[in-house]
C-alpha positions as CSV (number, residue, x, y, z in Angstrom):
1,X,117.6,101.5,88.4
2,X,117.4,97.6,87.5
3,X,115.2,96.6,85.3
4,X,112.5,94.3,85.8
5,X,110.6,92.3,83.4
6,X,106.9,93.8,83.4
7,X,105.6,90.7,81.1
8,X,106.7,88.5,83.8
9,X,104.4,90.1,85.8
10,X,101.1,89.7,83.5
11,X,98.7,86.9,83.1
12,X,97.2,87.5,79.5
13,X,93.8,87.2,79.4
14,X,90.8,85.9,77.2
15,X,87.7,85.6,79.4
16,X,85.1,86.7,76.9
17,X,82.3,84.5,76.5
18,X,82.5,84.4,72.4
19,X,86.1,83.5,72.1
20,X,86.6,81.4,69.2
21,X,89.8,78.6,69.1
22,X,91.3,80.8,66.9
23,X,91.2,83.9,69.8
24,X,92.9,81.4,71.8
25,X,95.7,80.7,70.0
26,X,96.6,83.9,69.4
27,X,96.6,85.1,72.9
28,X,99.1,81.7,73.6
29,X,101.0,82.5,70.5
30,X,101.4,86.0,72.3
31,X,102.2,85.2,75.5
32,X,105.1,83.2,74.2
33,X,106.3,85.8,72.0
34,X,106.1,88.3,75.2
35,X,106.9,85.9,77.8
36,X,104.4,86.3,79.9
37,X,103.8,84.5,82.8
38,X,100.4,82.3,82.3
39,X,97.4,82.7,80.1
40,X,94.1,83.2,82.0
41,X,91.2,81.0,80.5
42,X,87.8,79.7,81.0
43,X,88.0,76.1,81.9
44,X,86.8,75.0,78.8
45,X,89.9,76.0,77.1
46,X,92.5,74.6,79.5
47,X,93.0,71.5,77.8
48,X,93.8,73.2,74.3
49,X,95.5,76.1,76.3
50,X,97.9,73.6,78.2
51,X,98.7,71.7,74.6
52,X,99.9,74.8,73.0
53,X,102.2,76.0,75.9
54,X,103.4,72.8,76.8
55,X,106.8,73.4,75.2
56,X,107.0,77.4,76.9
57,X,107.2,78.3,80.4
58,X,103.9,80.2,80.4
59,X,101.4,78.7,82.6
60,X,97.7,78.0,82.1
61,X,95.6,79.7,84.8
62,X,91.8,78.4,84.9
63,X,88.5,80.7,86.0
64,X,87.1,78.3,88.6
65,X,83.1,79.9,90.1
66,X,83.9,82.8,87.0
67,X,82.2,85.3,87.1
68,X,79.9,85.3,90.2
69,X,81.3,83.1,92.6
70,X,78.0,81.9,93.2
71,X,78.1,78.0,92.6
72,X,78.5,75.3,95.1
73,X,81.8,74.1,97.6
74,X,81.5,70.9,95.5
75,X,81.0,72.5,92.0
76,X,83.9,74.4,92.1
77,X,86.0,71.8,93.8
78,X,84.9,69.6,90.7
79,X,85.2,72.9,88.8
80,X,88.6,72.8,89.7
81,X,89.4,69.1,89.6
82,X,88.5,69.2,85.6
83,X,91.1,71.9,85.4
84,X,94.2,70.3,86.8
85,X,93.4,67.2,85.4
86,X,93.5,69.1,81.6
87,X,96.8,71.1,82.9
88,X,95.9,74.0,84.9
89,X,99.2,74.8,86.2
90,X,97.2,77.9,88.4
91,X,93.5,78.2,89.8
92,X,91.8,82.0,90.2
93,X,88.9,81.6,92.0
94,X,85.5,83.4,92.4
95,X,85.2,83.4,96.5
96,X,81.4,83.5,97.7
97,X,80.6,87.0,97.3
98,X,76.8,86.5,98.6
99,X,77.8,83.7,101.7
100,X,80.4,86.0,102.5
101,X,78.6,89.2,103.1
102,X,76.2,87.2,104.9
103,X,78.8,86.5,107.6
104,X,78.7,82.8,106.7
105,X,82.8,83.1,107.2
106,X,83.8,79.4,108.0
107,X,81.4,78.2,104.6
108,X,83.8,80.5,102.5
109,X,86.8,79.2,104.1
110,X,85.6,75.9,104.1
111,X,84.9,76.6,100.3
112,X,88.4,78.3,99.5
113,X,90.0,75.0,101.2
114,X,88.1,72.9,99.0
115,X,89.8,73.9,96.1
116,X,93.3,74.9,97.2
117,X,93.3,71.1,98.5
118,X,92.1,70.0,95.3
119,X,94.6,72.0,93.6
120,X,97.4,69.8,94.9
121,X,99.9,72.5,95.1
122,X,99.2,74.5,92.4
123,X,98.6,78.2,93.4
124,X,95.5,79.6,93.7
125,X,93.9,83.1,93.5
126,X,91.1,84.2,95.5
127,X,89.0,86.5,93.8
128,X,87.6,88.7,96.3
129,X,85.4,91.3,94.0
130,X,86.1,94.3,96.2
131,X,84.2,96.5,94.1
132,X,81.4,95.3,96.2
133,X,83.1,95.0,99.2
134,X,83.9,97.7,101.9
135,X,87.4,97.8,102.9
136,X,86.8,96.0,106.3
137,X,85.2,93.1,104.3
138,X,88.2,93.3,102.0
139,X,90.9,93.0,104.9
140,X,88.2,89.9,106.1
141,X,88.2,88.4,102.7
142,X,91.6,88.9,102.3
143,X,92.5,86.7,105.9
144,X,90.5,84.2,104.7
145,X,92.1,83.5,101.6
146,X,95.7,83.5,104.1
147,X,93.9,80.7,106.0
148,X,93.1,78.5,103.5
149,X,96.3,77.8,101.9
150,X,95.9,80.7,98.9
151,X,98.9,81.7,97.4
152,X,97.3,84.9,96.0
153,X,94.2,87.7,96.7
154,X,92.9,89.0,93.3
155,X,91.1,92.2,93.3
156,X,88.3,91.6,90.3
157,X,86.6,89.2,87.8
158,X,86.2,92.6,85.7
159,X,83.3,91.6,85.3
160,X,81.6,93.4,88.4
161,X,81.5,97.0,89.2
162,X,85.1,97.5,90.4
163,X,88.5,97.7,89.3
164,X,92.2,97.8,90.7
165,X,93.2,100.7,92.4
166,X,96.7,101.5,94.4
167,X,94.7,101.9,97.5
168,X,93.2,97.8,97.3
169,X,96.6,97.0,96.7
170,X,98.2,98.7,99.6
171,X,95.1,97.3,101.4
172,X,95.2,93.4,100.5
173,X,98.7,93.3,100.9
174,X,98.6,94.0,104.1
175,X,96.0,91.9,104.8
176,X,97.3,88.9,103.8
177,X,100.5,89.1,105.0
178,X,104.0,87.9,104.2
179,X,104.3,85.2,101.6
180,X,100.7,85.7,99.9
181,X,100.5,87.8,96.6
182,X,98.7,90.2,95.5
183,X,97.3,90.0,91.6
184,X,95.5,93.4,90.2
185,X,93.3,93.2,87.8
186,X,90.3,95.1,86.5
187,X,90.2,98.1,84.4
188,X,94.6,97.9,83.5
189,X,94.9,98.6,80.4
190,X,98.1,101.0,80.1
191,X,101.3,101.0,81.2
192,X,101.4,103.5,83.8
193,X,98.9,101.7,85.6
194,X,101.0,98.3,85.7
195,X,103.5,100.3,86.8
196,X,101.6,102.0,89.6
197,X,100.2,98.7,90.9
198,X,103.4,96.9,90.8
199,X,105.0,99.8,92.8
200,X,101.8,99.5,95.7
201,X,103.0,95.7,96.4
202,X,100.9,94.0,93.0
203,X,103.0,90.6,92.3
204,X,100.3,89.9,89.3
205,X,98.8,91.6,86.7
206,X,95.8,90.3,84.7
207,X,95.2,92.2,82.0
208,X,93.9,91.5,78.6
209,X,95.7,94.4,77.0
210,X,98.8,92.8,78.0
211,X,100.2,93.7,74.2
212,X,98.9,97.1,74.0
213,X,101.2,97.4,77.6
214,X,104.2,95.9,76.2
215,X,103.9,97.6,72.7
216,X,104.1,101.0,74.6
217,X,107.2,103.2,74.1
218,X,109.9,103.8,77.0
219,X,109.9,100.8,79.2
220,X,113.1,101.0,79.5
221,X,113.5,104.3,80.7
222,X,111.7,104.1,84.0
223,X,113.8,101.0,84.9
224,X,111.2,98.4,83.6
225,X,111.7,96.4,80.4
């Protein structure tokens, strides 16, 4: 079996609302040393993220509308401005949980435009919470984010009531279609779940127990490294 590079998979994160500038570089000091593919921050971090992994290939992904989704269009467009212009090199964003179950559709597309246009490129994930969602709403949600330009559907903040399963995976993937990504996240904190979600169709992995899943024996053995 060829071996694929789980870390490469894994945004390592540090979303916790005490986190000191010492917790932050020593999750960028670890993603470096693990190679993993972008740290996952609170906007207020970026700029000190983006100056310590300027030199690595490890991205700086910012929490735009973290953790309810609840702000305005314009505040997370703004939101979102803030974080490009201090080197967010990737956006994951909080849609409208309460507009959207509301049926206010075209406000939360509207909305997810917004910021993919002010991301200028740069990929965005839509946060869909689908721990409060039913899977219709999910597959909505999910063709939504395809519409407005997204490059990825995200499961959870972890910060709600939900976590990744196989079935969401399975589920969002084929609701956005060919050419969006999937990123799991909520609740992984082992390897055999990474494993698991990567082989439903997951394309991400936040995690904040990226180390604990790369410190784990026999990678190698099942064909991943």
């Amino acid at each position: 079996m060829a071996q694929i590079n789980i870390a490469g998979y894994i945004d390592h994160t540090l979303l916790k609302p005490e986190a000191t500038t010492t917790d932050l570089l020593n999750l960028c000091r670890e993603a470096v040393r693990y190679r993993f593919a972008a740290v996952c921050v609170n906007p207020y971090q970026v700029g000190f993220a983006s100056k310590q992994l300027r030199h690595s290939p490890v991205k700086v992904s910012a929490v735009v509308g973290f953790p309810l989704g609840a702000t305005t269009a314009t505040v997370k467009s703004f939101e979102a401005a803030g974080a490009v212009a201090d080197g967010a090199g990737e956006i994951d964003l909080v849609m409208n949980i309460g507009a959207f179950k509301d049926g206010r559709w075209e406000y939360v597309l509207e909305e997810l435009t917004a910021v993919v246009q002010v991301a200028c490129g740069r990929p965005v994930k839509v946060i869909i919470e689908t721990g409060l969602l039913t899977d219709a709403e999910k597959d909505t949600a999910c063709r939504l984010a395809r519409r407005a330009g997204a490059r990825f559907v995200k499961t959870c903040t972890g910060f709600g009531p939900g976590e990744a399963t196989v079935a969401d995976i399975y589920l969002m993937k084929r609701a956005a279609g060919p050419g969006v990504g999937v990123k799991a996240s909520g609740g992984i904190r082992t390897r055999r779940a990474v494993l698991e979600l990567l082989a439903a169709g997951a394309t991400r992995i936040g995690t904040s127990s990226g180390v604990a899943v790369m410190e784990e024996k026999g990678n190698a053995r099942d064909g991943y490294e």
